[in-house]
PDB file of N, H, CA, C and O in Angstrom:
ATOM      1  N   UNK A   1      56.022 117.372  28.746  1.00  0.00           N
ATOM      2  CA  UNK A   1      56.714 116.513  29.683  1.00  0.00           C
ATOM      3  C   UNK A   1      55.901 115.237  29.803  1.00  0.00           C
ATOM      4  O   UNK A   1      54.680 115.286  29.656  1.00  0.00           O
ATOM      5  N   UNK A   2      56.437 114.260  30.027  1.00  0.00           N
ATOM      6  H   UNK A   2      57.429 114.220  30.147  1.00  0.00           H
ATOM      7  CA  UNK A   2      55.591 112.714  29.834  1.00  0.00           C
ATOM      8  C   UNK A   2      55.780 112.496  31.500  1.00  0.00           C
ATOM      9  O   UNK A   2      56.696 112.974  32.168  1.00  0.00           O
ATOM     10  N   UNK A   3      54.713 111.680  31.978  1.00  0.00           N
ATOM     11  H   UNK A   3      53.969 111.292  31.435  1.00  0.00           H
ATOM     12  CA  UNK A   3      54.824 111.264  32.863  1.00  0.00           C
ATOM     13  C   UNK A   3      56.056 109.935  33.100  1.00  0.00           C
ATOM     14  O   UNK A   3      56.391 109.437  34.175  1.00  0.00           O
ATOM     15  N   UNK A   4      56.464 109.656  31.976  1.00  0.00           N
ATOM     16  H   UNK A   4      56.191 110.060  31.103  1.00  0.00           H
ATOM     17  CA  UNK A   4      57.678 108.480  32.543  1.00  0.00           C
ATOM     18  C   UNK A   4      59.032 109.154  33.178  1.00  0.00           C
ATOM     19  O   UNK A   4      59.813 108.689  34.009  1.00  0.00           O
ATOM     20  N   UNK A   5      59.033 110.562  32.413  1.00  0.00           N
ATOM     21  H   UNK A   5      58.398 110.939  31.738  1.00  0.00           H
ATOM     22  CA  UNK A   5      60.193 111.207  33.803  1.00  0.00           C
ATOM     23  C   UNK A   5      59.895 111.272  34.994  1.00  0.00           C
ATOM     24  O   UNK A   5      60.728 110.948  35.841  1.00  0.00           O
ATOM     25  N   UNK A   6      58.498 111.754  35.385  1.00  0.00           N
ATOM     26  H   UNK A   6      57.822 112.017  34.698  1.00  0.00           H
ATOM     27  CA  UNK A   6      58.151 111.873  36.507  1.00  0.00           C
ATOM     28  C   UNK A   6      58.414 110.302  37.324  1.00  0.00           C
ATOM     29  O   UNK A   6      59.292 110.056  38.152  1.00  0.00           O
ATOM     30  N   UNK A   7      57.268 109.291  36.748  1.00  0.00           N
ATOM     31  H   UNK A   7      56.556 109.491  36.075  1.00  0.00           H
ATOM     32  CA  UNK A   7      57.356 108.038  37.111  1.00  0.00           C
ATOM     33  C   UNK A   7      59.007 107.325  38.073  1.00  0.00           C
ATOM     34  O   UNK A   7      59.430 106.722  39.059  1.00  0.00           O
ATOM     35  N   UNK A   8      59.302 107.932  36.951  1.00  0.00           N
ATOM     36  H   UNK A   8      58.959 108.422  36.150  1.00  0.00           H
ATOM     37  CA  UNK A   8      61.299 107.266  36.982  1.00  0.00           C
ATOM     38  C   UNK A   8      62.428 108.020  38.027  1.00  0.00           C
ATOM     39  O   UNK A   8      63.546 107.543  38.225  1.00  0.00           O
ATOM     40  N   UNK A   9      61.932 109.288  38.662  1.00  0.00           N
ATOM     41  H   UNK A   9      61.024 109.675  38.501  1.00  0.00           H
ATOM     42  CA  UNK A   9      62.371 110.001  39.426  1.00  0.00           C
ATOM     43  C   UNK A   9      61.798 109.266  40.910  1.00  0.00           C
ATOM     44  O   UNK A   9      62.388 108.861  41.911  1.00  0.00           O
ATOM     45  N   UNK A  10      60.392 109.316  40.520  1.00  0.00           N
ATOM     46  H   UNK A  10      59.913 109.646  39.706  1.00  0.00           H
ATOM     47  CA  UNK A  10      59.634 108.888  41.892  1.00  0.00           C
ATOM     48  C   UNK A  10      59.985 108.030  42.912  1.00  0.00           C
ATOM     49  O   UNK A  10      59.669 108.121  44.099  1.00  0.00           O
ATOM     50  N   UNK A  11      60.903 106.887  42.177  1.00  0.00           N
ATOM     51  H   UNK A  11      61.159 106.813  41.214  1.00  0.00           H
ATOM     52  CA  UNK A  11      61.158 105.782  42.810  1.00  0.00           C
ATOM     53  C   UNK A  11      62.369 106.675  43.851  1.00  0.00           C
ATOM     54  O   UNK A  11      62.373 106.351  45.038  1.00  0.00           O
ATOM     55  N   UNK A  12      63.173 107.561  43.481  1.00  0.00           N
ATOM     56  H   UNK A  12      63.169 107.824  42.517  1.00  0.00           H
ATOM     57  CA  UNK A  12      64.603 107.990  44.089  1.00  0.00           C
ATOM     58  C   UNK A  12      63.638 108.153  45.481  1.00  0.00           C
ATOM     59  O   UNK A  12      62.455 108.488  45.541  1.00  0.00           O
ATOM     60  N   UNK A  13      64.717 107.738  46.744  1.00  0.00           N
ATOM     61  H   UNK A  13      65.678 107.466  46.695  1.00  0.00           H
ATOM     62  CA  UNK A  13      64.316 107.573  48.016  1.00  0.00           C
ATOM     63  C   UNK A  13      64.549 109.272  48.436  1.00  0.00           C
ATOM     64  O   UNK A  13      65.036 110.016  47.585  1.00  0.00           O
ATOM     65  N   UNK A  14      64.271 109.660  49.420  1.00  0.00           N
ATOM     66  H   UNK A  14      63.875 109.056  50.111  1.00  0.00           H
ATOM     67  CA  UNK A  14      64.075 111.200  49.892  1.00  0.00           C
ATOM     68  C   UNK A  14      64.584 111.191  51.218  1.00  0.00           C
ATOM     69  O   UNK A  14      63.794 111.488  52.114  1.00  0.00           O
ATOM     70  N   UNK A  15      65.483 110.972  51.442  1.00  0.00           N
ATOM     71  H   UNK A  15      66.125 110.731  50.715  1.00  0.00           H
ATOM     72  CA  UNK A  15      66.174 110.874  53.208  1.00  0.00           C
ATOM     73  C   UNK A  15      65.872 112.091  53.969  1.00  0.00           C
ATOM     74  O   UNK A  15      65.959 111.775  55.156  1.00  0.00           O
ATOM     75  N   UNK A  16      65.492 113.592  53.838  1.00  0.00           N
ATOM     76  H   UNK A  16      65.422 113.848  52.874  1.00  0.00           H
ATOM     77  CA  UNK A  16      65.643 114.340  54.985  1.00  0.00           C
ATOM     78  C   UNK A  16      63.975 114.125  55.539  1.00  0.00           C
ATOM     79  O   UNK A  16      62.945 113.917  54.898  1.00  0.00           O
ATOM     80  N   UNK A  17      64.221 114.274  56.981  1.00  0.00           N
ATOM     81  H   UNK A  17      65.058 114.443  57.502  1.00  0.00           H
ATOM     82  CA  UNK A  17      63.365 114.025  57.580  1.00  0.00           C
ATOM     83  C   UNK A  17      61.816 114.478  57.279  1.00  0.00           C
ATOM     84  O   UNK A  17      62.069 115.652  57.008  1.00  0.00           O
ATOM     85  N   UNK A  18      60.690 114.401  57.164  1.00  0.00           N
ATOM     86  H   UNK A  18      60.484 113.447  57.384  1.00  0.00           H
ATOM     87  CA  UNK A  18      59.441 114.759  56.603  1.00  0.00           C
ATOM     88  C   UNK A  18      59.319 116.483  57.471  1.00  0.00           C
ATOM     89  O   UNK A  18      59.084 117.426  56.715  1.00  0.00           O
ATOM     90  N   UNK A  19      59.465 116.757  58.806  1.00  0.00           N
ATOM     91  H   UNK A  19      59.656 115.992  59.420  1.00  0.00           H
ATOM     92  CA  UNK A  19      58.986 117.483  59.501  1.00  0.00           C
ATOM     93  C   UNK A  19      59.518 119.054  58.409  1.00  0.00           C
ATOM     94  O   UNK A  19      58.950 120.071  58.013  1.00  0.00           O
ATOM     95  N   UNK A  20      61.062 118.383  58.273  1.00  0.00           N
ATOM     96  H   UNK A  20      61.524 117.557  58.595  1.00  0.00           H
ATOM     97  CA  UNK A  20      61.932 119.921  57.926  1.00  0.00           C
ATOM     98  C   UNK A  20      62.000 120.260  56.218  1.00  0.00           C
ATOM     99  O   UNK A  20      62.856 121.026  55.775  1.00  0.00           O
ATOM    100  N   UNK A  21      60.967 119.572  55.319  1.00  0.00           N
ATOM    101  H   UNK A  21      60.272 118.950  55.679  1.00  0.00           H
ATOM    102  CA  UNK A  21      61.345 119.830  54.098  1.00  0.00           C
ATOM    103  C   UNK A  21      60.032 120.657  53.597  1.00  0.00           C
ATOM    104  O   UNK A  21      58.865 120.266  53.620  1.00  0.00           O
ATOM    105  N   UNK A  22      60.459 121.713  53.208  1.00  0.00           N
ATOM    106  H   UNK A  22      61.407 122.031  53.189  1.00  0.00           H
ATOM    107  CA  UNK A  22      59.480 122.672  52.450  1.00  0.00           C
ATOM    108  C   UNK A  22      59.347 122.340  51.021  1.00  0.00           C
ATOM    109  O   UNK A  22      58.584 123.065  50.384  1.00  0.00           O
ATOM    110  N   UNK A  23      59.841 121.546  50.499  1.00  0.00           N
ATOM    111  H   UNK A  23      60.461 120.956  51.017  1.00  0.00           H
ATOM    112  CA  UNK A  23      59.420 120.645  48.804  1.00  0.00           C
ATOM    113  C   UNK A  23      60.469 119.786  49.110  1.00  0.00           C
ATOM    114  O   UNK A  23      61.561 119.688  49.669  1.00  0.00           O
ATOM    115  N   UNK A  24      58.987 118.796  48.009  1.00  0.00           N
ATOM    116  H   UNK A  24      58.100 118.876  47.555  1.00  0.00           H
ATOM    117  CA  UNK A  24      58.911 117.359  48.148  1.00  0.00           C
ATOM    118  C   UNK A  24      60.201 117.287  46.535  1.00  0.00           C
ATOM    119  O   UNK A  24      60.237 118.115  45.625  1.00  0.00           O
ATOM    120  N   UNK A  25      61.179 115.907  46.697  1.00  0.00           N
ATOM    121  H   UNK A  25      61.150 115.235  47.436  1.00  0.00           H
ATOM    122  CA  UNK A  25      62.156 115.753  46.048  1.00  0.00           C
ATOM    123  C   UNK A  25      61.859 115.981  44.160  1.00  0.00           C
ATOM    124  O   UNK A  25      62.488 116.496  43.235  1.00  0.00           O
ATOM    125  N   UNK A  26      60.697 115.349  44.300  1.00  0.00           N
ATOM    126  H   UNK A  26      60.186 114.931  45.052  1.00  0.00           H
ATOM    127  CA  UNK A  26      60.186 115.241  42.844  1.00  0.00           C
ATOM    128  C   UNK A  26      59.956 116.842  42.553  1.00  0.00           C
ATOM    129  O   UNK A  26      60.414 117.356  41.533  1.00  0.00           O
ATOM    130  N   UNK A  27      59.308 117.493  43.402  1.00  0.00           N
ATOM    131  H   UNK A  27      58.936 117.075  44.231  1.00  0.00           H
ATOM    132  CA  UNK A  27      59.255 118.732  42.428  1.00  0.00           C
ATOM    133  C   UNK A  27      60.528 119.552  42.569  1.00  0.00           C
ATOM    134  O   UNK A  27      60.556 120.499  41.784  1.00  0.00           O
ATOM    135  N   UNK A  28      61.329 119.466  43.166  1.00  0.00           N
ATOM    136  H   UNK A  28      61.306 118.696  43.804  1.00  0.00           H
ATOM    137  CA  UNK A  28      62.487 119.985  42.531  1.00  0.00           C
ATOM    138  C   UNK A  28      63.126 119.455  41.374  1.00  0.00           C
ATOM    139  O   UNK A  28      63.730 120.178  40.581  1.00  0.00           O
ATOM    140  N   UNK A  29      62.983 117.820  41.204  1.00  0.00           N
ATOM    141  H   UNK A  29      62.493 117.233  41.849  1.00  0.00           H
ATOM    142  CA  UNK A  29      63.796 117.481  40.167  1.00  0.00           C
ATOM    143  C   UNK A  29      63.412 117.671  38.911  1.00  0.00           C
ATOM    144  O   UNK A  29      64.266 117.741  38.027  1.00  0.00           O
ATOM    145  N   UNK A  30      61.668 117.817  38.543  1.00  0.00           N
ATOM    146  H   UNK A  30      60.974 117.760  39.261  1.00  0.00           H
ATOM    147  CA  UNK A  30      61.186 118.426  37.814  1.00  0.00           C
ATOM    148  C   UNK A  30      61.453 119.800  37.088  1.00  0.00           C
ATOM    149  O   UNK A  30      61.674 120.019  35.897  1.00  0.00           O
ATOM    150  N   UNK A  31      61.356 120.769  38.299  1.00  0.00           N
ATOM    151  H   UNK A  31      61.177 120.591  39.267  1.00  0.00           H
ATOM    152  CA  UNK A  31      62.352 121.979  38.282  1.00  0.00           C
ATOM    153  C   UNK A  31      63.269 122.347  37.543  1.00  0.00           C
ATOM    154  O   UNK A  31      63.248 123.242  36.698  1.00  0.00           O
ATOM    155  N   UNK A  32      64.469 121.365  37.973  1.00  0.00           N
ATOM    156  H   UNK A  32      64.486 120.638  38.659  1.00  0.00           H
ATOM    157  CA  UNK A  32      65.738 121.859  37.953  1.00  0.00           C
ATOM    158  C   UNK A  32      65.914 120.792  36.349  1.00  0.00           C
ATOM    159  O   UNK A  32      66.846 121.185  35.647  1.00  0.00           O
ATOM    160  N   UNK A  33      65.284 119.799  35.885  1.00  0.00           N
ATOM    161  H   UNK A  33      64.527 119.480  36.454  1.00  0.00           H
ATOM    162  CA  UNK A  33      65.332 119.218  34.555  1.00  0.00           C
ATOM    163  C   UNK A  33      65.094 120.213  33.416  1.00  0.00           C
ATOM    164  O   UNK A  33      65.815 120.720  32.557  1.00  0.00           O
ATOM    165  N   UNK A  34      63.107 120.337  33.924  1.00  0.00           N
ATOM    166  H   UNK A  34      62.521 119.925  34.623  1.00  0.00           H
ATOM    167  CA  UNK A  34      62.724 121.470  32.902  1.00  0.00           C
ATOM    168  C   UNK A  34      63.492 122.939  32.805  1.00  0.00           C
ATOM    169  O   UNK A  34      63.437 123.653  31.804  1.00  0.00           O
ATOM    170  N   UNK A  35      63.970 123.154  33.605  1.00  0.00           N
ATOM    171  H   UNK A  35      64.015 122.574  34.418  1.00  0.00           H
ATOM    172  CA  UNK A  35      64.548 124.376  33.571  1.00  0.00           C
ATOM    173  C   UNK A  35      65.824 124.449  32.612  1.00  0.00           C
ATOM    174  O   UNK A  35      65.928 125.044  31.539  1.00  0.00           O
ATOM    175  N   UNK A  36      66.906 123.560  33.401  1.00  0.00           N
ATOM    176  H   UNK A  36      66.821 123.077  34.272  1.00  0.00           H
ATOM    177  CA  UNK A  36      68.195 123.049  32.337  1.00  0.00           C
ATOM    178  C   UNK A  36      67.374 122.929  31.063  1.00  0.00           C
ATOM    179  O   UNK A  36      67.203 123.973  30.434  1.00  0.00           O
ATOM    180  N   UNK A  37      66.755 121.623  30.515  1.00  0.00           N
ATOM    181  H   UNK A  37      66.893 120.775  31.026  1.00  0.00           H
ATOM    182  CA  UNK A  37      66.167 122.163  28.970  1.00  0.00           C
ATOM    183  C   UNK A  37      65.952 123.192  28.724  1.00  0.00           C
ATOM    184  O   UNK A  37      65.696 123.587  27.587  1.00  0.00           O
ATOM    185  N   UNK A  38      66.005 123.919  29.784  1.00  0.00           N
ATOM    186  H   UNK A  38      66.213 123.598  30.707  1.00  0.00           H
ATOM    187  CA  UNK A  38      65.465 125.366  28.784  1.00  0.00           C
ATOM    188  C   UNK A  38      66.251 126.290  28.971  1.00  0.00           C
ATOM    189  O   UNK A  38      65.977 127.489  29.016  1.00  0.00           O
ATOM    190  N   UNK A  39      67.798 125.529  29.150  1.00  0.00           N
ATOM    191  H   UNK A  39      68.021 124.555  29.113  1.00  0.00           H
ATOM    192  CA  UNK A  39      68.789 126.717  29.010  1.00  0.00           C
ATOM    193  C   UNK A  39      68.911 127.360  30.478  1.00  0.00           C
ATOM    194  O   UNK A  39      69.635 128.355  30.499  1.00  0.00           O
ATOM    195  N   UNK A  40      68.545 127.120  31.275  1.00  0.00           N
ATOM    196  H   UNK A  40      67.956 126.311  31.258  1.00  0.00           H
ATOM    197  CA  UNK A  40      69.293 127.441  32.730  1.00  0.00           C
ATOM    198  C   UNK A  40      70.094 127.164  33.187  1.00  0.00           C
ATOM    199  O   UNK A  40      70.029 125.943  33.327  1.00  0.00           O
ATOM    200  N   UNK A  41      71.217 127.650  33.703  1.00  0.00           N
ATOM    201  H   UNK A  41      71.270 128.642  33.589  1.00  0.00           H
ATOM    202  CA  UNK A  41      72.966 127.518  33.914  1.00  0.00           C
ATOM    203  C   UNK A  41      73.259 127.340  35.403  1.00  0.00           C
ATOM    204  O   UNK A  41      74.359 127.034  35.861  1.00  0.00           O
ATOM    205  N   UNK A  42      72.240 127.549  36.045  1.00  0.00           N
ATOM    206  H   UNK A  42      71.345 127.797  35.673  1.00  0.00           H
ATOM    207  CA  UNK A  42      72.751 127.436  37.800  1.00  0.00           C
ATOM    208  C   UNK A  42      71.271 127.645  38.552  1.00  0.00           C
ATOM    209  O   UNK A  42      70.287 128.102  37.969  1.00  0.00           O
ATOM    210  N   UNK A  43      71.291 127.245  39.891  1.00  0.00           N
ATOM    211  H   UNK A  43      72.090 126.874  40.365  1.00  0.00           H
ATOM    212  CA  UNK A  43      70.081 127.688  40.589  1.00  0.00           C
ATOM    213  C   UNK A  43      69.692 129.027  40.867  1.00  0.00           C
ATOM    214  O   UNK A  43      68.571 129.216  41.340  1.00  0.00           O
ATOM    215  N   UNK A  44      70.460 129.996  40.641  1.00  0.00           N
ATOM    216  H   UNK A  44      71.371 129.843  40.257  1.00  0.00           H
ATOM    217  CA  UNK A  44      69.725 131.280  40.540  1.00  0.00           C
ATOM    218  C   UNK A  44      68.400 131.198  39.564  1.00  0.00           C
ATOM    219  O   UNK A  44      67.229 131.517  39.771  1.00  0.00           O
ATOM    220  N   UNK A  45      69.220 130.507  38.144  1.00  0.00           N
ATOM    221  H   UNK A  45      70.171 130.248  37.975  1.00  0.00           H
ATOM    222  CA  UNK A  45      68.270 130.782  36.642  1.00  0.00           C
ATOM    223  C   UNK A  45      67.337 129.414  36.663  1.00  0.00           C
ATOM    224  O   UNK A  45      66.678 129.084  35.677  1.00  0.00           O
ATOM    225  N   UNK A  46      67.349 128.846  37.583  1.00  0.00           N
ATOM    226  H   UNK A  46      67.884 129.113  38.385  1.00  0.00           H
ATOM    227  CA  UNK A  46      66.450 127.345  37.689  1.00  0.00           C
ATOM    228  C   UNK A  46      65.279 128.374  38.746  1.00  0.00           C
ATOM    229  O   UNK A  46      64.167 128.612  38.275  1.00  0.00           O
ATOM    230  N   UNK A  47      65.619 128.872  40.025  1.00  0.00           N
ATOM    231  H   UNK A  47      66.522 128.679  40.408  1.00  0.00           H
ATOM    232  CA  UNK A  47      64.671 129.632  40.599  1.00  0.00           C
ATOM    233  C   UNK A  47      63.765 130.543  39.519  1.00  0.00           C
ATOM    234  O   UNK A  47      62.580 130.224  39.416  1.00  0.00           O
ATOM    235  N   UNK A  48      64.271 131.679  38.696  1.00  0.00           N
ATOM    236  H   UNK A  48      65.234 131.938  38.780  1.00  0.00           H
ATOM    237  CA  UNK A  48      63.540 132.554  37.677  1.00  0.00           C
ATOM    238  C   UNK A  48      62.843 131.503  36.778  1.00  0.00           C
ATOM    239  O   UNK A  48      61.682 131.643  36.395  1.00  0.00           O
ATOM    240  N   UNK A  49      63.417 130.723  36.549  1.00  0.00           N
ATOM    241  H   UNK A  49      64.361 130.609  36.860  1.00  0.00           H
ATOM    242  CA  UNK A  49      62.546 129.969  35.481  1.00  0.00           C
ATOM    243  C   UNK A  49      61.680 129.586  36.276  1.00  0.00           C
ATOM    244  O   UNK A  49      60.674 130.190  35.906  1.00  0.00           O
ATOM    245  N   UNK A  50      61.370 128.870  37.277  1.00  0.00           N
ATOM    246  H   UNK A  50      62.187 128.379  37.578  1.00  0.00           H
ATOM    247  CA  UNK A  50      60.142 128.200  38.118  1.00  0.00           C
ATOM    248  C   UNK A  50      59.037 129.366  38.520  1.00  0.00           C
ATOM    249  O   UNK A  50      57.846 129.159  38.753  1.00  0.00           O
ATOM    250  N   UNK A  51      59.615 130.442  38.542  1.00  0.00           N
ATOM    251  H   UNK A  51      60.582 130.610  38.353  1.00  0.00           H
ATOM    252  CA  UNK A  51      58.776 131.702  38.966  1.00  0.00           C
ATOM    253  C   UNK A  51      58.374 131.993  37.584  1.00  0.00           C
ATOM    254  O   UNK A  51      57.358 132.623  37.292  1.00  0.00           O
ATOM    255  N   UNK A  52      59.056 131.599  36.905  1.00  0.00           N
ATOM    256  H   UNK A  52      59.882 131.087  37.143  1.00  0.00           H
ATOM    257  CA  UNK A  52      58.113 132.481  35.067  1.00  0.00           C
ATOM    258  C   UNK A  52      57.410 131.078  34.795  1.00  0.00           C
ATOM    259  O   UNK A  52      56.439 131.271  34.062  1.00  0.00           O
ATOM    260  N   UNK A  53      57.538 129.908  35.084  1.00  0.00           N
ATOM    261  H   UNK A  53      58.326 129.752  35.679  1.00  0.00           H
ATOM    262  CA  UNK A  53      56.499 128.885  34.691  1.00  0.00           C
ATOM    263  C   UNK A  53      55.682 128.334  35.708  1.00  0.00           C
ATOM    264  O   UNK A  53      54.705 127.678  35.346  1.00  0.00           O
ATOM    265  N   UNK A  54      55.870 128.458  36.716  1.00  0.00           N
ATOM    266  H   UNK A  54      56.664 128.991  37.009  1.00  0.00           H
ATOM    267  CA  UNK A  54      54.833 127.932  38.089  1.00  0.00           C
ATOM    268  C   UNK A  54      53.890 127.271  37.574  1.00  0.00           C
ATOM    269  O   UNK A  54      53.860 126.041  37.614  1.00  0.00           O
ATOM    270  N   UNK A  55      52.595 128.312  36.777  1.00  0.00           N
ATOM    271  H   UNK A  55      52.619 129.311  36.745  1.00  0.00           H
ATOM    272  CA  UNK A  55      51.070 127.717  36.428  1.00  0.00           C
ATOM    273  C   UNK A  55      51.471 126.291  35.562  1.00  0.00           C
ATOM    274  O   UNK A  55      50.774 125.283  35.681  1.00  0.00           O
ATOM    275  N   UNK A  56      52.686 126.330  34.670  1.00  0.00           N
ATOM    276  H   UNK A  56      53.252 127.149  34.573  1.00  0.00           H
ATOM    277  CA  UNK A  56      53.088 125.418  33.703  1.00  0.00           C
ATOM    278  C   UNK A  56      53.559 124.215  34.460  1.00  0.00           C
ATOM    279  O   UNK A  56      53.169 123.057  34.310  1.00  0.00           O
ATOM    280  N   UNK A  57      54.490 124.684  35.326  1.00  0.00           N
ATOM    281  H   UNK A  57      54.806 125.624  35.448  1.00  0.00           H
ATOM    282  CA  UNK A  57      54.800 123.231  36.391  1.00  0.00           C
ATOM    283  C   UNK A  57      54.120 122.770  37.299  1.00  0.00           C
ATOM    284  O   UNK A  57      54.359 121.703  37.864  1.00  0.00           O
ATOM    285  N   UNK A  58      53.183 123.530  37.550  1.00  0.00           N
ATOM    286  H   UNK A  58      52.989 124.397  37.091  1.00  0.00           H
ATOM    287  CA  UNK A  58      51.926 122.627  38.580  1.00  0.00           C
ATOM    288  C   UNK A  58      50.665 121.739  37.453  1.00  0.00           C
ATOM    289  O   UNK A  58      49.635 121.160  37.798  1.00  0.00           O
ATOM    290  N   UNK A  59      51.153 121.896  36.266  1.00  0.00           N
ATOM    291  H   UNK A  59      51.989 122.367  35.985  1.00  0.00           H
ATOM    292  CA  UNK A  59      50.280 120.866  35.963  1.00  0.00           C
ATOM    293  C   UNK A  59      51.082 119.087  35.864  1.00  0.00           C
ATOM    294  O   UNK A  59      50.669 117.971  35.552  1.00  0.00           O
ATOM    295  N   UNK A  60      52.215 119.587  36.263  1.00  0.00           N
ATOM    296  H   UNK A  60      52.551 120.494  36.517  1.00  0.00           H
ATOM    297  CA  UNK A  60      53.362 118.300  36.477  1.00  0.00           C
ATOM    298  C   UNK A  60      53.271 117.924  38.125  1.00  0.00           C
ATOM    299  O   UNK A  60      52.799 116.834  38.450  1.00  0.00           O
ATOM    300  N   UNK A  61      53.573 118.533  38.777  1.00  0.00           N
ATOM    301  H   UNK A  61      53.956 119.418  38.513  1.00  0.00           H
ATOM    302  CA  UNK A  61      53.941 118.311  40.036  1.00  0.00           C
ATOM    303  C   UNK A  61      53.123 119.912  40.888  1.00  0.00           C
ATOM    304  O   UNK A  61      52.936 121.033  40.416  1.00  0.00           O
ATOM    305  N   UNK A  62      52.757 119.260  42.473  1.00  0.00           N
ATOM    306  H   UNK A  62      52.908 118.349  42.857  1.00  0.00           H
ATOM    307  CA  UNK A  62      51.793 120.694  42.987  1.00  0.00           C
ATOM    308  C   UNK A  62      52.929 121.688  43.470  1.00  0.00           C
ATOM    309  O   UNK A  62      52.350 122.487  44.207  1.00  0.00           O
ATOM    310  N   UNK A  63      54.548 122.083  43.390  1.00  0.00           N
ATOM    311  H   UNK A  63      55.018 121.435  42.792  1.00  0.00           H
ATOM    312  CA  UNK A  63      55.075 122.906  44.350  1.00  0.00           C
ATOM    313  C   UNK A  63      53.768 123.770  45.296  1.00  0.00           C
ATOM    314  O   UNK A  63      53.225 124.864  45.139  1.00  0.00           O
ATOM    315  N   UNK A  64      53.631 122.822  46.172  1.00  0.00           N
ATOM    316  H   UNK A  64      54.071 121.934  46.300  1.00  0.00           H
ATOM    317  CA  UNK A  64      52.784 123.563  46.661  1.00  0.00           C
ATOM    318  C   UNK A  64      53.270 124.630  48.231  1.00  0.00           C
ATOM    319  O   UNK A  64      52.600 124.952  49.212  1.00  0.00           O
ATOM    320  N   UNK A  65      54.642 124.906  47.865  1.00  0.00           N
ATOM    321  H   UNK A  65      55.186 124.644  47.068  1.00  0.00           H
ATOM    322  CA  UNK A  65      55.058 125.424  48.899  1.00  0.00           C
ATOM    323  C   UNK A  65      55.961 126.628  47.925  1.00  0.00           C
ATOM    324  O   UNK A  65      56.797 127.377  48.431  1.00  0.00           O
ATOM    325  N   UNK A  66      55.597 126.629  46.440  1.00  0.00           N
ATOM    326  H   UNK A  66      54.917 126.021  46.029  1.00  0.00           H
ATOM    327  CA  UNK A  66      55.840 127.680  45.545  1.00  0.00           C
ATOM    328  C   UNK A  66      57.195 126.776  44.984  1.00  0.00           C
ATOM    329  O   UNK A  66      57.446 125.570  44.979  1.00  0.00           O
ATOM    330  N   UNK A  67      57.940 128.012  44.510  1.00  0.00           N
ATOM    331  H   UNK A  67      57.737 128.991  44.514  1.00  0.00           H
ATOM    332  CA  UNK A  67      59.117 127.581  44.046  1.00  0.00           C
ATOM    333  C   UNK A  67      60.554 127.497  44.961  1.00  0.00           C
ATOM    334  O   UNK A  67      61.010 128.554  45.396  1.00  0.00           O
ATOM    335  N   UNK A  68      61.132 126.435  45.192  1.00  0.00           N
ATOM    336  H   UNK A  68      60.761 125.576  44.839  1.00  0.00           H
ATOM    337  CA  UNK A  68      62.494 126.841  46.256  1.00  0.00           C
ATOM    338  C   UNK A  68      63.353 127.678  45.459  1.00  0.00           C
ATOM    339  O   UNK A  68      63.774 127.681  44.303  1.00  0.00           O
ATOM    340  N   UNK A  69      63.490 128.588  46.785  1.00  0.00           N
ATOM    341  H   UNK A  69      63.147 128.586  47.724  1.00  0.00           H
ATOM    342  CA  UNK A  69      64.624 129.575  46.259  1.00  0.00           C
ATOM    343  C   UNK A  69      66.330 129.226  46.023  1.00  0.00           C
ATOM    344  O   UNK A  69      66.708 128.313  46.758  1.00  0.00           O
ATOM    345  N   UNK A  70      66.958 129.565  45.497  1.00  0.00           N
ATOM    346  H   UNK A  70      66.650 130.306  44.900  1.00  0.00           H
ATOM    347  CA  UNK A  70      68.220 129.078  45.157  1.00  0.00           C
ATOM    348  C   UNK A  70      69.201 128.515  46.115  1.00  0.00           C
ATOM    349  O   UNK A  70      70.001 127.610  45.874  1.00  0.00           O
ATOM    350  N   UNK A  71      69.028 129.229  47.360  1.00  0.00           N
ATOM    351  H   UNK A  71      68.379 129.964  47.556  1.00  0.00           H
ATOM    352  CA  UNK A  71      69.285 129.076  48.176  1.00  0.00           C
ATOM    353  C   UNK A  71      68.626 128.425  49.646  1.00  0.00           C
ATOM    354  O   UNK A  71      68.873 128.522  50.848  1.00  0.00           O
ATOM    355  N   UNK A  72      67.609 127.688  48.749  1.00  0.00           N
ATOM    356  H   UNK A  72      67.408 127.610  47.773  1.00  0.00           H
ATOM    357  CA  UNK A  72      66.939 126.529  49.753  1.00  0.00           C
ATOM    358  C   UNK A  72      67.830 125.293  50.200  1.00  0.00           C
ATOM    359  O   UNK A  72      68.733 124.964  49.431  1.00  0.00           O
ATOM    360  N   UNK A  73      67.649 124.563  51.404  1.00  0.00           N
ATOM    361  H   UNK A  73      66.915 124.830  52.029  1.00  0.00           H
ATOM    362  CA  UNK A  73      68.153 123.674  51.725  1.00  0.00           C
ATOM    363  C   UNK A  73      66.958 122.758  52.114  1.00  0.00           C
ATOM    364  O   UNK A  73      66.942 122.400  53.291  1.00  0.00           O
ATOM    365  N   UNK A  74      65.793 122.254  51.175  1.00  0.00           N
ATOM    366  H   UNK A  74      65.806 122.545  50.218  1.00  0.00           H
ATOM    367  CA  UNK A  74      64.569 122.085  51.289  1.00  0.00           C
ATOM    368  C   UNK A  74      63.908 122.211  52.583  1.00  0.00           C
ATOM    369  O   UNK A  74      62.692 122.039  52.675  1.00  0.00           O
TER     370      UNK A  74
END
């Protein structure tokens, strides 16, 4: 992964309030990119994939609140 995806996401503004979001916009979009490349069809299979690559996606971005579950509303 190159940092110019990251870079190019970064700029997208993040409207929900700071207090109520358990992940930050970028590492979901990271997420849910790398995951689709790799053949994931919906957020169930975007969640399993983030749980089988975690160590791999924290060298991109820290989810440091783990992976959102499919059914997160951040």
């Amino acid at each position: 992964m190159t940092a110019c995806l990251i870079e190019h996401f970064s700029r997208l503004e993040d409207p929900p309030i700071d207090r109520n979001k358990c992940h930050e916009l970028i590492d979901i979009i990271v997420l849910a990119v790398s995951a689709m490349a790799s053949g994931a069809d919906g957020w169930e299979a975007i969640e399993d994939f983030g749980k089988t690559k975690l160590a791999w996606l924290r060298q991109y971005v820290p989810l440091k609140n783990g992976v959102p579950s499919h059914a997160c509303h951040r």
